[in-house]
KOLNUFI-332839 format. One line per field, with one value per residue (C-alpha): residue number from 1; residue in one letter; x, y, z. Coordinates in nm, 2 decimals. Example, Ala and Ser with C-alpha at 12.3 -4.5 7.8 and 13.67 -1.06 7.14 Angstrom:
REM KOLNUFI-332839
k = [1, 2] $
r = [a, s] $
px = [1.23, 1.37] $
py = [-0.45, -0.11] $
pz = [0.78, 0.71] $
//
This chain:
REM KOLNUFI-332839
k = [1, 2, 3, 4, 5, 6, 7, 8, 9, 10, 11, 12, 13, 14, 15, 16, 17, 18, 19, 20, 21, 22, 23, 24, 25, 26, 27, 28, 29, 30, 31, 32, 33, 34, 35, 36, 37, 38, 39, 40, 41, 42, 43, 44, 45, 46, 47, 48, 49, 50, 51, 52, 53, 54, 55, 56, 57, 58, 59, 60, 61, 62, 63, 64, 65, 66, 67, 68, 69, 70, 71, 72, 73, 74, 75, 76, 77, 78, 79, 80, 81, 82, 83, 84, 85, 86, 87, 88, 89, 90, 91, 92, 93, 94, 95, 96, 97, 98, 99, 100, 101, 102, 103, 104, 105, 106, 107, 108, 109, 110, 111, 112, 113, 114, 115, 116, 117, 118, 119, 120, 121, 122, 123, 124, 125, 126, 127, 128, 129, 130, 131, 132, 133, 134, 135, 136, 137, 138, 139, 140, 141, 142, 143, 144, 145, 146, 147, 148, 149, 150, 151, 152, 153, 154, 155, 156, 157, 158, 159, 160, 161, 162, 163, 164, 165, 166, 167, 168, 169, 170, 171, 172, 173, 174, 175, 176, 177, 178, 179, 180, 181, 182, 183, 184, 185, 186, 187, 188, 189, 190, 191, 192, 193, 194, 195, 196, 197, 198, 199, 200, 201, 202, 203, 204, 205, 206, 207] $
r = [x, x, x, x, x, x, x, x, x, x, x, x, x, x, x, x, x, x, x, x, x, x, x, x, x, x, x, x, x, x, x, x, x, x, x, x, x, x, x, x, x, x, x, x, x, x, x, x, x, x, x, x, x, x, x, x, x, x, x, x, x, x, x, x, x, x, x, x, x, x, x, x, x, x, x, x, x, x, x, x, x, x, x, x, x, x, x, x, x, x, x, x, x, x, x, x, x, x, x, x, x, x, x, x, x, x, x, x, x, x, x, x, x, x, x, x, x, x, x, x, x, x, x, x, x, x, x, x, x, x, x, x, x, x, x, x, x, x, x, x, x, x, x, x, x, x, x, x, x, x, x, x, x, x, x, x, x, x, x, x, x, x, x, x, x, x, x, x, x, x, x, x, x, x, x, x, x, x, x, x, x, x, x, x, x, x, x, x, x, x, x, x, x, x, x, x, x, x, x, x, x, x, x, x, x, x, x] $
px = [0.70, 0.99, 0.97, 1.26, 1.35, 1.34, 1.56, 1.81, 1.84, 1.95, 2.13, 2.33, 2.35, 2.48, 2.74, 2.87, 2.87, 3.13, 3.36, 3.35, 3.47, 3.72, 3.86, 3.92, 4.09, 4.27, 4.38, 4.43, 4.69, 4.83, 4.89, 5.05, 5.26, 5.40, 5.44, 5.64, 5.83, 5.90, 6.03, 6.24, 6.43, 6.44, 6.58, 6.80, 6.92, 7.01, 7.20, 7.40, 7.46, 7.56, 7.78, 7.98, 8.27, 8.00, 7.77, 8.07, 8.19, 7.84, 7.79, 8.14, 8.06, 7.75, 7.91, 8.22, 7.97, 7.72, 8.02, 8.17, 7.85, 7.81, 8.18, 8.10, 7.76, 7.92, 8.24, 8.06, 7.80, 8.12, 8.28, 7.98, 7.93, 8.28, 8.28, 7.96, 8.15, 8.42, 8.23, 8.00, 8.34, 8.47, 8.15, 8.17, 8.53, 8.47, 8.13, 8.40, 8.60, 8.44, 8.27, 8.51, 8.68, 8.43, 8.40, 8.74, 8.73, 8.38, 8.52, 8.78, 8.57, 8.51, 8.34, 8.09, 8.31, 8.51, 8.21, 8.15, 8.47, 8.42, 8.07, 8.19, 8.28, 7.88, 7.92, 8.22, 8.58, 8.81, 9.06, 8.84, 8.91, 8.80, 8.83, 8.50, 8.32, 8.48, 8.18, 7.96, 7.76, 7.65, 7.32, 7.41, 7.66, 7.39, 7.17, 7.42, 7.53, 7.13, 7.16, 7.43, 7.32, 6.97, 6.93, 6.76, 6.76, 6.49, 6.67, 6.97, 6.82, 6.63, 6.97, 7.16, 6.86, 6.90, 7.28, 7.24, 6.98, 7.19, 7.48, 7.23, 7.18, 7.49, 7.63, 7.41, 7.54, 7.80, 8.14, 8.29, 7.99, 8.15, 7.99, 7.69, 7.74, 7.41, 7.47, 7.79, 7.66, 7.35, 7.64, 7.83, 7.56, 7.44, 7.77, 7.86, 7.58, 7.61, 7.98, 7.88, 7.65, 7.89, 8.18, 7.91, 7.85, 8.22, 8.26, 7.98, 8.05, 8.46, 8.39] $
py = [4.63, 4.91, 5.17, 5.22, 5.52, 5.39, 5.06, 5.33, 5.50, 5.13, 5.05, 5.40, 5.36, 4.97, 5.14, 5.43, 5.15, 4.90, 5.23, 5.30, 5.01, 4.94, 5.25, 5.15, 4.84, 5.03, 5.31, 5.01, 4.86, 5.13, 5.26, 4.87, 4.89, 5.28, 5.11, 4.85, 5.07, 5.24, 5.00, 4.87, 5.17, 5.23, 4.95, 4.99, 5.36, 5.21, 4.92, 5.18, 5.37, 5.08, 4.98, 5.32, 5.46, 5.61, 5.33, 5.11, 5.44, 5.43, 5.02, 5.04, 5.33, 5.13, 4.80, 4.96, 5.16, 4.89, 4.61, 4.87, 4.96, 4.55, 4.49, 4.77, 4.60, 4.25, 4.41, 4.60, 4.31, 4.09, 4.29, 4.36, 3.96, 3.93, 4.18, 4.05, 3.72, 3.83, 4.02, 3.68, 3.46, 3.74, 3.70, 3.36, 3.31, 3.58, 3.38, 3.05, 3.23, 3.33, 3.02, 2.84, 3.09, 3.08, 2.64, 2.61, 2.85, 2.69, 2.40, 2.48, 2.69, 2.59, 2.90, 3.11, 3.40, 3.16, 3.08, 3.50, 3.54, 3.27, 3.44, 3.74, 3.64, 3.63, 4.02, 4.11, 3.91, 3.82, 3.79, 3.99, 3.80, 4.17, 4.51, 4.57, 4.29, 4.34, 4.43, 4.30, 4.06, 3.69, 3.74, 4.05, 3.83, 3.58, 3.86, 3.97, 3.66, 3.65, 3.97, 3.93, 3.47, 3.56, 3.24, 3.20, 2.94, 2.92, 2.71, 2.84, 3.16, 2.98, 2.79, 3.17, 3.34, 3.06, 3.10, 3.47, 3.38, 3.18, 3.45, 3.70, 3.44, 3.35, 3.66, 3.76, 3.49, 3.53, 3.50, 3.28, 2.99, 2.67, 2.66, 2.43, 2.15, 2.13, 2.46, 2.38, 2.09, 2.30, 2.57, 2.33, 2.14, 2.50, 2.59, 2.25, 2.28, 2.61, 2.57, 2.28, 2.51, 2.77, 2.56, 2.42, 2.75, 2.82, 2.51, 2.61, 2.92, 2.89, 2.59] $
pz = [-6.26, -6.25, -6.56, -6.77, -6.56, -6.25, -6.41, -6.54, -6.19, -6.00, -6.28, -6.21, -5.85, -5.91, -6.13, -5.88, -5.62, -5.83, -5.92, -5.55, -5.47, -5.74, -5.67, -5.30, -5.37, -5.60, -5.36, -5.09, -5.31, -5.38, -5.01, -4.94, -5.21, -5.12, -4.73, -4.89, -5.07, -4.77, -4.56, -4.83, -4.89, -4.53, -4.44, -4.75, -4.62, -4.30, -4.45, -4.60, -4.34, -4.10, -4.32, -4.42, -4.17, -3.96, -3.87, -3.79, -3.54, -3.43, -3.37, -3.22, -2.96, -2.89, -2.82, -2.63, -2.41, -2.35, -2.31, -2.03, -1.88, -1.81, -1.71, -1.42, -1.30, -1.32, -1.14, -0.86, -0.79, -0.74, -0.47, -0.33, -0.30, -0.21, 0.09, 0.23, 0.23, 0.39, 0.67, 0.73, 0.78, 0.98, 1.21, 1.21, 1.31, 1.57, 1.73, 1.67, 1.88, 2.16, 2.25, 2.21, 2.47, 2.72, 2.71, 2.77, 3.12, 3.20, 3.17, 3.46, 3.65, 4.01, 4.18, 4.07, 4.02, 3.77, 3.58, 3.56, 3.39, 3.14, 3.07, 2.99, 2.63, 2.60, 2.59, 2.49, 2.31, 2.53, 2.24, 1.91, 1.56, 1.48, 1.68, 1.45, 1.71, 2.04, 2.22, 2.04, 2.25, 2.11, 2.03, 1.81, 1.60, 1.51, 1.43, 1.20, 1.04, 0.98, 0.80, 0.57, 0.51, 0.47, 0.66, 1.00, 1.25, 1.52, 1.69, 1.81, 1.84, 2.13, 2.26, 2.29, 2.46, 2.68, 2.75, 2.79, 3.07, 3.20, 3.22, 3.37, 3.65, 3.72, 3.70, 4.01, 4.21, 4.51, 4.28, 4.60, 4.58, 4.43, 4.05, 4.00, 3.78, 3.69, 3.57, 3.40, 3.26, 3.09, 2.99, 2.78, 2.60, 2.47, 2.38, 2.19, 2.02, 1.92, 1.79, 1.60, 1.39, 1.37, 1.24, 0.98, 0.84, 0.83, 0.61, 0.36, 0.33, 0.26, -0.03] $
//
């Protein structure tokens, strides 16, 4: 059994521990409720301030600045859309062009050195949309159309390699030989094709 000194020194130690603790909850309370008290009269102060002549000077320089700041971004992103569509009809129209320049001499074309002329508009306009893409060959206008679409067909990227193939032949052939039909024929399927695609694109893009 525990002596009466012993008893009074846990009975001591039981004591220090309970003030201990009360006074932590009591300084824990205390520190919530200065917190509280804080916030509230921040949030007070700044009500008050908002609300005199200078927080509605410094709300209004806020919303003018930030309302400008957007107008600019939404402005500058529009003419940036808008000249990007104005240089991908201007492609378009120009590639339009052009083949539609070089079927209408293939069509006609009965020597070799006929065909050559009407092949030139591969490489360079025979009548530019644009001074921009006079000498631009074809397979640099798709390229570019590519670019500014961000769409890319496999396809006719296969049908102009083979046209300008088929220029590169021809264009090594005696002008005076009669044209090929076989040749022709070949010549205006590509092309067709080719202009059928391009006035597609034309259509989407001016709706």
């Amino acid at each position: 059994m525990l002596d009466n000194e012993k008893k009074k020194i846990i009975e001591a130690e039981e004591q220090y521990r309970h003030e201990i603790a009360k006074k932590l909850r009591s300084d824990t309370g205390f520190i919530q409720n200065e917190k509280n008290k804080i916030e509230k009269d921040f949030w007070s102060k700044a009500s008050e301030l908002l609300n005199g002549n200078f927080g509605l000077w410094f709300l209004s320089t806020i919303f003018i600045t930030g309302g400008a700041t957007l107008y600019q971004i939404a402005q500058h992103h529009y003419e940036v859309k808008l000249n990007t569509q104005k240089e991908l009809l201007t492609c378009e129209f120009e590639l339009a062009n052009r083949l539609s320049g070089i079927k209408f001499l293939l069509l006609r074309a009965k020597t070799n050195g006929d065909a050559q002329t009407a092949l030139t508009g591969v490489n360079k306009s025979l009548g530019a949309v644009s001074i921009e893409y006079e000498h631009v060959n074809i397979a640099t206008l798709y390229f570019k159309i590519f670019q500014l679409s961000k769409i890319r067909n496999l396809q006719l990227e296969r049908y102009v390699t083979e046209l300008e193939e088929k220029n590169l032949a021809i264009q090594s052939e005696d002008p005076k030989t009669p044209f090929n039909e076989a040749d022709r024929k070949r010549l205006i399927e590509l092309i067709s094709t080719l202009q059928l695609s391009s006035q597609q694109q034309i259509e989407s893009n001016i709706r």
